[in-house]
C-alpha positions as CSV (number, residue, x, y, z in Angstrom):
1,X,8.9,25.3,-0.4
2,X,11.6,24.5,-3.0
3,X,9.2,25.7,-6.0
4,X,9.0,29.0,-3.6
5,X,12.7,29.1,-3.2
6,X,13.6,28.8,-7.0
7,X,10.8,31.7,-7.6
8,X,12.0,34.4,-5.2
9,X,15.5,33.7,-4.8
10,X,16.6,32.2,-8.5
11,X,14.0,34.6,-10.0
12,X,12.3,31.3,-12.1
13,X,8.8,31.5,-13.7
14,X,6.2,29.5,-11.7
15,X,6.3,26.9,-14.8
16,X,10.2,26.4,-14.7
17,X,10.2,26.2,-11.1
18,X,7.9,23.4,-10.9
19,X,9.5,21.3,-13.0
20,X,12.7,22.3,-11.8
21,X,12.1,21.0,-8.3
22,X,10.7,17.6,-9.9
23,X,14.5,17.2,-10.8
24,X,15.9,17.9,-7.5
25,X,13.6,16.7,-5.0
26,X,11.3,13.1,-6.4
27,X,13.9,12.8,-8.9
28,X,16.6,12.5,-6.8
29,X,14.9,10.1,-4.7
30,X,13.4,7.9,-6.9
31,X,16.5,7.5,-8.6
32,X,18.5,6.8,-5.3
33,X,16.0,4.5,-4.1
34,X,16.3,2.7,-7.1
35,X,19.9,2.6,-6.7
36,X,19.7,1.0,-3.1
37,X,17.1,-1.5,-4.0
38,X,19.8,-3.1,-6.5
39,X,22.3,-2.7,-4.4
40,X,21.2,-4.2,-0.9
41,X,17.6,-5.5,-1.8
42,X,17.7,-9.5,-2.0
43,X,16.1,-11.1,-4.3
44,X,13.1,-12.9,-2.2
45,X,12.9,-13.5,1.7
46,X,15.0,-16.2,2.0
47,X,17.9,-14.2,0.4
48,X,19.4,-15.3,-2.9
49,X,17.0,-17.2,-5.1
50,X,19.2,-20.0,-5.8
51,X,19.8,-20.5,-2.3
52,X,16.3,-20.1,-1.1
53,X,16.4,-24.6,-0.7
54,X,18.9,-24.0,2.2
55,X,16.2,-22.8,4.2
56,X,13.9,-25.9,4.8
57,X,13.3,-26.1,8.6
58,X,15.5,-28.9,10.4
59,X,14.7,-32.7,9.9
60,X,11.9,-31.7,7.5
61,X,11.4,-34.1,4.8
62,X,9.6,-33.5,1.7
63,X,6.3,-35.8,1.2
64,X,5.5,-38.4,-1.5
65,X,3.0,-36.1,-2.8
66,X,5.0,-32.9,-3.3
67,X,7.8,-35.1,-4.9
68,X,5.6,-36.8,-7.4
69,X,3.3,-33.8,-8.1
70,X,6.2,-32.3,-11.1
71,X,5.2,-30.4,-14.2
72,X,6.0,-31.8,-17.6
73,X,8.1,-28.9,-18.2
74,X,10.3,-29.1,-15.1
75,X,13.6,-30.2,-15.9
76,X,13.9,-32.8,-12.4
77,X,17.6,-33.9,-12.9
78,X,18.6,-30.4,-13.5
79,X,18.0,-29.4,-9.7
80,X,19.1,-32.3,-8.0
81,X,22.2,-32.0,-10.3
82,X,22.7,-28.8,-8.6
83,X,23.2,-30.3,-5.3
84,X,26.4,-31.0,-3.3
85,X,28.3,-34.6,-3.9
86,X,28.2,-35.2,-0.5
87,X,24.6,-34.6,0.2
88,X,22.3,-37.1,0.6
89,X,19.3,-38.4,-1.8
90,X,16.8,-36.9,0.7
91,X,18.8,-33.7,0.6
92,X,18.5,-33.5,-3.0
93,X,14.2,-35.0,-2.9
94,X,14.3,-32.1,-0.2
95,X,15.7,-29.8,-2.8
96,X,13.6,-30.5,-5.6
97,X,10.3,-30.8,-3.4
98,X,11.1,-27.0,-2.9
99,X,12.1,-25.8,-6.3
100,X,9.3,-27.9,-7.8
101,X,6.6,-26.3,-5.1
102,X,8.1,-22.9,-6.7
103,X,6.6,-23.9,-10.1
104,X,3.6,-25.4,-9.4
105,X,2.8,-24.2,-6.2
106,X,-0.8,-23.9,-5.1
107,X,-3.2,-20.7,-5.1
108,X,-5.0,-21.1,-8.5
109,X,-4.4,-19.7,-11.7
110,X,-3.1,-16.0,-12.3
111,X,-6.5,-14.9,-13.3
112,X,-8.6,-16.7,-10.2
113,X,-6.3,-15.2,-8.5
114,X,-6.5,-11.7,-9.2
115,X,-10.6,-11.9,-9.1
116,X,-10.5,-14.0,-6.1
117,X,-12.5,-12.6,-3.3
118,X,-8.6,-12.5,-0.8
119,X,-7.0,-9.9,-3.2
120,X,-10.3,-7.7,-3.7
121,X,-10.5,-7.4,0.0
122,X,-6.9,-5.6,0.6
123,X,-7.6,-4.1,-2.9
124,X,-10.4,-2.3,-2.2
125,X,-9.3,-0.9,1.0
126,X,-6.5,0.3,-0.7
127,X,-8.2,1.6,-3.1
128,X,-9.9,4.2,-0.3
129,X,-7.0,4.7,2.3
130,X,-4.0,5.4,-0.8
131,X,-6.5,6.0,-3.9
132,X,-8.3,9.0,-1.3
133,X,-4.7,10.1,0.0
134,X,-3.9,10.7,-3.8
135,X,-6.6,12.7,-4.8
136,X,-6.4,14.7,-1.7
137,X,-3.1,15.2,-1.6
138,X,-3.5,16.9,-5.7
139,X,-6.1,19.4,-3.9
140,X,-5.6,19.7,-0.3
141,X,-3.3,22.5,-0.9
142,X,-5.7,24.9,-2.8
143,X,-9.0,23.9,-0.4
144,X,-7.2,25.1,1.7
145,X,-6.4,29.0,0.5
146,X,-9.9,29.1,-1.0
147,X,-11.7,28.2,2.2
148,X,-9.0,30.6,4.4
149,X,-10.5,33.2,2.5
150,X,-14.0,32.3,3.2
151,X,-13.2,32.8,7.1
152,X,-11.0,35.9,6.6
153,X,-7.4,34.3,7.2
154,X,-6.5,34.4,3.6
155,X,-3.8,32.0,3.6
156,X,-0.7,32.9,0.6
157,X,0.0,29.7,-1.6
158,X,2.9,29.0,0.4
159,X,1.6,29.1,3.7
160,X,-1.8,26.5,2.5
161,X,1.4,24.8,0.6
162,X,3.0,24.8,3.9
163,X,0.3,22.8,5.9
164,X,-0.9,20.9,2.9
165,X,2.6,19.3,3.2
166,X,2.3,17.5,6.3
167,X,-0.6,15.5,4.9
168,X,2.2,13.9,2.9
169,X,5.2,13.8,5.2
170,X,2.9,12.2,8.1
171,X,3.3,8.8,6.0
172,X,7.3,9.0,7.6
173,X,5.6,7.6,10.7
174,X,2.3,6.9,10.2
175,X,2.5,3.6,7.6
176,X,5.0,2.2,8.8
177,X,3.6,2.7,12.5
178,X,0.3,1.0,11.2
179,X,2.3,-2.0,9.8
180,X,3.9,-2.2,13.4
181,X,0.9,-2.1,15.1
182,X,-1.0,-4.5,12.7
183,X,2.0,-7.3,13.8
184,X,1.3,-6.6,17.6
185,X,-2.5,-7.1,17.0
186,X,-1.6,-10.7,15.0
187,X,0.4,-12.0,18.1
188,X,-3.0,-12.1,19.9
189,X,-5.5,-12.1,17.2
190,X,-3.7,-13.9,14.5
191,X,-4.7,-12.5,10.9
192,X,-8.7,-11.7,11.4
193,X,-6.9,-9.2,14.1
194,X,-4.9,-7.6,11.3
195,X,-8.2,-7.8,9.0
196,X,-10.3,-5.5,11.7
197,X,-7.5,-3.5,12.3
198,X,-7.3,-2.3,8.3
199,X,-11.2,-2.3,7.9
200,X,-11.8,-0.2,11.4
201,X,-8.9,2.2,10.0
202,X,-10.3,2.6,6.8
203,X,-13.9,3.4,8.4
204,X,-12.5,6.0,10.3
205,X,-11.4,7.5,7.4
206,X,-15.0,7.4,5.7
207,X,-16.4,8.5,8.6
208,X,-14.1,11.7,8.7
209,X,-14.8,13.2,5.6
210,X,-18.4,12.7,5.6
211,X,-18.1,14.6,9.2
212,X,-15.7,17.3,7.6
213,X,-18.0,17.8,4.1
214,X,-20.9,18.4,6.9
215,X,-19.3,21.4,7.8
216,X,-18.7,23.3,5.0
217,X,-18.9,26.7,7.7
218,X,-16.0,25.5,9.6
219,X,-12.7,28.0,10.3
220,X,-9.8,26.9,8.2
221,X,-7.8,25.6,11.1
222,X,-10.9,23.1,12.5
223,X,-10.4,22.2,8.2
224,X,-6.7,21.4,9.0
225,X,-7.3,19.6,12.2
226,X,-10.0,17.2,10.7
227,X,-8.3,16.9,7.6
228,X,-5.1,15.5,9.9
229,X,-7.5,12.8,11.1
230,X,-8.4,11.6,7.8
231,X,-4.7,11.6,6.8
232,X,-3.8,9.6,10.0
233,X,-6.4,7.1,9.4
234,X,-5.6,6.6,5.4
235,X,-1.6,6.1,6.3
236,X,-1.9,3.8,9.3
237,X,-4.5,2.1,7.0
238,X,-1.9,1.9,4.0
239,X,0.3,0.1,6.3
240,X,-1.6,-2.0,8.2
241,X,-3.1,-3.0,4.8
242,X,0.4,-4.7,3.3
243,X,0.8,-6.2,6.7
244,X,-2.2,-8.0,5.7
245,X,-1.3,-8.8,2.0
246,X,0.8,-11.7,2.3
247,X,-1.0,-13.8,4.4
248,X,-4.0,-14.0,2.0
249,X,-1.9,-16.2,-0.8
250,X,1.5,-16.8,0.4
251,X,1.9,-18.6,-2.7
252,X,1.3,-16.3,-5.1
253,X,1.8,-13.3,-2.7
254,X,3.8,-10.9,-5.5
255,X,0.7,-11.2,-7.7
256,X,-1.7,-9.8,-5.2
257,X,0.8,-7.2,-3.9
258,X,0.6,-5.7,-7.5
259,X,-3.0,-6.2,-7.6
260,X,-3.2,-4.2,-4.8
261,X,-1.0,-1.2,-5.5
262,X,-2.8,-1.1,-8.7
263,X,-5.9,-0.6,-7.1
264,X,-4.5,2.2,-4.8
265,X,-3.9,3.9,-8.3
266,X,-7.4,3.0,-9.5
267,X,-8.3,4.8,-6.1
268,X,-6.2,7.8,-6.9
269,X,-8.5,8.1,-10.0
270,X,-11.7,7.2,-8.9
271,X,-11.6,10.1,-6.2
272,X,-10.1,13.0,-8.0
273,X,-12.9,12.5,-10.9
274,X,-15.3,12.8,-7.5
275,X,-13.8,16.0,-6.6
276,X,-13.8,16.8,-10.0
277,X,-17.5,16.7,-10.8
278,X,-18.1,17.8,-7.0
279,X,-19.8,21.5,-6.9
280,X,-18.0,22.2,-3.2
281,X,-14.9,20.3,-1.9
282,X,-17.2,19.5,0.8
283,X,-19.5,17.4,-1.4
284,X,-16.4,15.8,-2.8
285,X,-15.5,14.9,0.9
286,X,-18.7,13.6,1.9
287,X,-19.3,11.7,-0.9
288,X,-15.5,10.3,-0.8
289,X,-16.6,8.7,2.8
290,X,-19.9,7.6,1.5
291,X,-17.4,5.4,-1.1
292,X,-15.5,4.6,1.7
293,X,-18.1,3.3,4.1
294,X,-19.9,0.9,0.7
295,X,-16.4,0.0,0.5
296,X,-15.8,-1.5,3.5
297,X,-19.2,-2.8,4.1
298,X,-18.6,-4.6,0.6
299,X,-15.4,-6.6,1.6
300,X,-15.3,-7.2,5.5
301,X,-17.1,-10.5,4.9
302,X,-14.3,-12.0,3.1
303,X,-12.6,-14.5,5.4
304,X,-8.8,-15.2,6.8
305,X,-6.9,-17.9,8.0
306,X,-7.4,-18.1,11.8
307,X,-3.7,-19.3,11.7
308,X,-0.8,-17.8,12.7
């Protein structure tokens, strides 16, 4: 709508008015996003970094085992230095257990980590539910006015641009919503409840586009209607997903949250060369949920902790 806008009322070139609208609309938003992050964002859960050893639970002391377990490189006297005169020598052990646990914490080496069955199972569900929604979301728009014309409705740019555009703004609602619902299903089911919840989402989603690249004769607004389905089960999906991430390596939880995203954008390849090489969007689709379905069946072995 704001490419249309700077067309007919600012009389722009298609060209310019593309990159025009970058500027004022993901532009802006990045940029304030950005903005906010370094503003209000803290730096790790528990709030500051330096003060992150305030937050040990009451009356918990630190074992023999994490006290004695300290790296070469770790400067010891330097954190309990750091703590108050008047605190005592179990407040500081208590204080360098932590700090030390920071360093050396469990959950493998970077590389085990990142090929380790409990980051390939959010990754590759990610991979389908944001990786699809990219590549869909870079042709959804003209599917659409190529297949209105098919049915006789011949759909302008703008008005497939219009509906294409709710496959987008549905993630307002729809990821966060799955990330809510994900937490509900852990009260009761701990994390293997989360686990089904991402996998059955993601299935739906497989299971949608083979059903809409069936039905390559259907009107443009039954196109619309299934197409909504698929985008409703790859946001909830991309949601519920991180509400999963950091319970599979708490340790090393910001590694496998990158590992993750980055195979969303491995998705977002993988699926546009599919439609690429496709002969009909509706091959493309069907083989997308094919993908999907392998996918799933590939990773919903992997166990989770039972705990909550």
């Amino acid at each position: 709508s704001v490419v249309q806008a700077l067309v007919t009322q600012h009389n722009m070139s298609l060209h310019v008015a593309w990159r025009v609208s970058f500027l004022i609309v993901p532009f802006a938003l990045i940029v304030s996003t950005a903005i906010a992050i370094l503003l209000f964002g803290d730096d790790c859960p528990q709030g500051k970094w330096e003060n992150r050893h305030m937050h040990l639970k009451k009356n918990e002391k630190p074992s023999i085992v994490e006290i004695s377990n300290i790296p070469e490189d770790v400067n010891t006297m330097a954190f309990i230095d750091r703590t108050a005169p008047n605190e005592t020598s179990t407040d500081s052990l208590a204080t360098l257990a932590v700090v030390t646990d920071d360093v050396s914490s469990g959950g493998g080496s970077a590389w085990s980590v990142v090929f380790s069955k409990e980051t390939f199972l959010p990754g590759m569900l990610y991979l389908c539910s944001f990786g699809a929604e990219i590549a869909v979301e870079g042709m959804i728009s003209g599917f659409f006015m190529k297949h209105s014309r098919l049915d006789g409705s011949n759909w302008t740019e703008a008005q497939a641009g219009g509906y294409a555009s709710i496959f987008g703004l549905m993630n307002f609602v729809t990821r966060p919503l799955g990330g809510y619902i994900a937490d509900l299903i852990y009260k009761h089911y701990s994390t293997v409840g989360k686990k089904w919840w991402v996998l059955s989402l993601v299935a739906m989603e497989g299971i949608a586009f083979i059903v809409i690249g069936c039905l390559p004769t259907l009107r443009v607004g039954g196109v619309v209607a299934l197409m909504s389905v698929v985008a409703l089960a790859m946001e909830l999906g991309n949601g519920a997903n991180y509400a999963l991430v950091p319970h599979l390596n708490p340790s090393r939880n910001g590694l496998v949250s990158g590992m993750v995203g980055a195979f969303g954008n491995l998705g977002g390849i993988v699926f546009a060369l599919v439609f690429r090489f496709s002969v009909t969007p509706f091959q493309g689709m069907w083989i997308s949920g094919v993908v999907v379905l392998a996918s799933v069946l590939s990773v919903c072995w992997v166990p989770v902790s039972k705990s909550k």
